[in-house]
N, C-alpha and C positions, 0 to 999 in steps of 0.2 A: 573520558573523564575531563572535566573540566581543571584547567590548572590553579583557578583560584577559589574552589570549592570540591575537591577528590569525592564528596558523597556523594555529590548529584552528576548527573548525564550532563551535555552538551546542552540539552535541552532542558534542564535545571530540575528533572525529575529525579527521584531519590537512585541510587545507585546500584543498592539490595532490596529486593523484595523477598516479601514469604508468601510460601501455596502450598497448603497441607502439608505444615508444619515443615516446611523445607527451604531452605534460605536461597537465592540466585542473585546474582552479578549478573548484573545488564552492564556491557561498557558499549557503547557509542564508536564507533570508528571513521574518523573523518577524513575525507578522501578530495581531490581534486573534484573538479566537476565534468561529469562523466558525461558523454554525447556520444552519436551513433559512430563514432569512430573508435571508440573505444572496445574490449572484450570485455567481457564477465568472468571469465577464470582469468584471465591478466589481472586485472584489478580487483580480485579476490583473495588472488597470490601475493600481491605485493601491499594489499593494507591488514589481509586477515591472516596469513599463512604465518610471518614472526611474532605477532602473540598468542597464536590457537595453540588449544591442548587438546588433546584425544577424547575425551568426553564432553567439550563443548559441543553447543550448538549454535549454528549461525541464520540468525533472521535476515535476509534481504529484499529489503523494499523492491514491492515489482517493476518500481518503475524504473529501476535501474536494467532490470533485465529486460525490461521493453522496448528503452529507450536502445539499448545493445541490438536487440533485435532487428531497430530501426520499424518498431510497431508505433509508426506517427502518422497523424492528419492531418493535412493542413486550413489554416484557415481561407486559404486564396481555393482551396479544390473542395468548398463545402459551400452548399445553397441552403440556406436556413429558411426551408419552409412555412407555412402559416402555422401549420399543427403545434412546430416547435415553438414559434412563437408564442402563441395561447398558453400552451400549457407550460411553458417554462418561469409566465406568471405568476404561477400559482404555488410553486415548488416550498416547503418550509426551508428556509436556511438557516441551518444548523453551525455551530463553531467550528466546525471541521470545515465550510464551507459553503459555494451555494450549488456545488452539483453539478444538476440537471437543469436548476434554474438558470443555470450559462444557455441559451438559447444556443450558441454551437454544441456544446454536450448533447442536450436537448435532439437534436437533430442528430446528430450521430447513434444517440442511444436506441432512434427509433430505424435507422439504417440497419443496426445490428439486431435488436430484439424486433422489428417487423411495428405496422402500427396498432394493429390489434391489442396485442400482448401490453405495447405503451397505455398504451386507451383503458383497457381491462386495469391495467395498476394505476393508473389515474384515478380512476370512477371508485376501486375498493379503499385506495390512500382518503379521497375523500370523504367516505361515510364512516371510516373509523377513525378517523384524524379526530374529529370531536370530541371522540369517546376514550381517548389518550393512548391510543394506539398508534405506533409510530413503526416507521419501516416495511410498510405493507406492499408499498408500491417499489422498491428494488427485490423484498422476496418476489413478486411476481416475476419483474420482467428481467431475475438475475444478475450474478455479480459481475457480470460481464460491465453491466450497466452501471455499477456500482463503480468499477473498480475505473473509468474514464476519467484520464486526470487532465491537466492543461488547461492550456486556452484563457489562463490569465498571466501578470507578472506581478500578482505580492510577493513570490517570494523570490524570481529569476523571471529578467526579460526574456530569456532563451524559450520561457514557454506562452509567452503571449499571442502568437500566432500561430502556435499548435498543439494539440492534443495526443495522450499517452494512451494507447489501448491496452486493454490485458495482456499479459506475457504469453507466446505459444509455447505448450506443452510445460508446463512447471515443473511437473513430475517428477519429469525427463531429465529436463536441467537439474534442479537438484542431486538426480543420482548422478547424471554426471558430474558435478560439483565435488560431492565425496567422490566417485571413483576416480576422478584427476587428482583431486587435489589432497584428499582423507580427510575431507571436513562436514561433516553431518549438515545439514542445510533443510531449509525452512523457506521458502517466497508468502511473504504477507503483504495484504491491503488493511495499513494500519493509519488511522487516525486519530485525532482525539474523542472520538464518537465511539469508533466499533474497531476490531481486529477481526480479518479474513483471512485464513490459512488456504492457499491456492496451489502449495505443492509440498514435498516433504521429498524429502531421503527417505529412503530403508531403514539406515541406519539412526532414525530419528527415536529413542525410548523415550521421549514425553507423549501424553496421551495431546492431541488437539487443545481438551479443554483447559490441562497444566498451560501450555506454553499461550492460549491466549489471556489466561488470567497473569501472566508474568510479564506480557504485553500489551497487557490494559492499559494505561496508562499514556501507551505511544512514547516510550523511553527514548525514540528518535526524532520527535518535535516534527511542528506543522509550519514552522516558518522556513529559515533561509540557515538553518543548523550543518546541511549538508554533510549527515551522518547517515548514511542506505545501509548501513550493517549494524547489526546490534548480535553481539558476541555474548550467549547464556550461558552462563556457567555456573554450577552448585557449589556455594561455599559449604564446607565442611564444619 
């Protein structure tokens, strides 16, 4: 919460939300600025563990579990090919960003999804893009590809020379998350565009589609807010 306005986030988005008729508390949790030297149950314990309660749920940006991971690229150990070039031209950029239009993204995206698969979601983005169809070309070549972050400094110089890959195993870590810590857990790829649920607890009782409707909005902002946890709770 913010100290000079309690109803809205960090991020100046409202504080309660409703989703079939059920009211929720997003609080924003702000934390030091985490780097691969850091853990993820350490700094989950010490910014989420003294305000959690037993039926929260805890959302964590994955890039915090990636960067934990030490799941980085750098920009000195990446050759940015032609292909990336061309088509990182042509990318829409959206308010959440410009992607894949990063010509390193670009190049990374097609390391990981292969050039086919890149090419193939190219050529289909293209011919429905017209026709107001949007997001054609990550369903194809995956949220792997989606979920690539870095490799600029709007919002932290820390990531202008390198790039955040998806989190291994999300699943995993989640459960273990609650079975360390007894905190129900969630890893999303949220921005102001779209929410991606890429792991979950066991112990998670919201269905996917509750908790991304309660995380539409991106409660943890896109600039330099440096809030990776968003703490769900049902007000009564």
């Amino acid at each position: 919460m913010t100290a000079d306005n309690p109803n809205k986030t960090m991020a100046g988005k409202p504080l309660t939300v409703t989703v079939n008729n059920q009211k929720f508390m997003r609080k924003a949790i702000k934390t030091h600025f985490i780097t691969t030297q850091d853990s993820y149950l350490d700094i989950i314990h010490k910014y989420v563990g003294p305000i959690h309660r037993e039926n929260d749920i805890l959302a964590v940006s994955e890039k915090v579990i990636s960067v934990t991971q030490n799941r980085l690229v750098y920009k000195s150990h990446i050759r940015v090919g032609t292909l990336a070039k061309i088509l990182s031209k042509f990318v829409h950029v959206t308010p959440a960003g410009k992607g894949v239009g990063n010509p390193y993204k670009m190049q990374v995206a097609i390391e990981s999804a292969g050039v086919l698969r890149i090419l193939i979601g190219a050529l289909l983005a293209a011919i429905t893009r017209p026709l107001g169809i949007k997001g054609i070309f990550y369903k194809v070549v995956g949220n792997e590809v989606w979920a690539i972050d870095g490799f600029n400094d709007l919002a932290f110089d820390y990531y202008d020379d390198k790039g955040v890959l998806t989190p291994e195993n999300p699943t995993e870590i989640c459960n273990v998350i609650q079975n360390e810590l007894g905190i129900k857990t969630i890893i999303v790829d949220a921005n102001d565009i779209n929410v991606e649920i890429l792991g979950k607890s066991q112990g998670v009782y919201l269905s996917d589609d509750t908790i991304k409707q309660i995380l539409q909005d991106n409660p943890a902002g896109q600039s330099n807010e440096q809030t990776p946890f968003i703490l769900v709770r049902e007000v009564e």
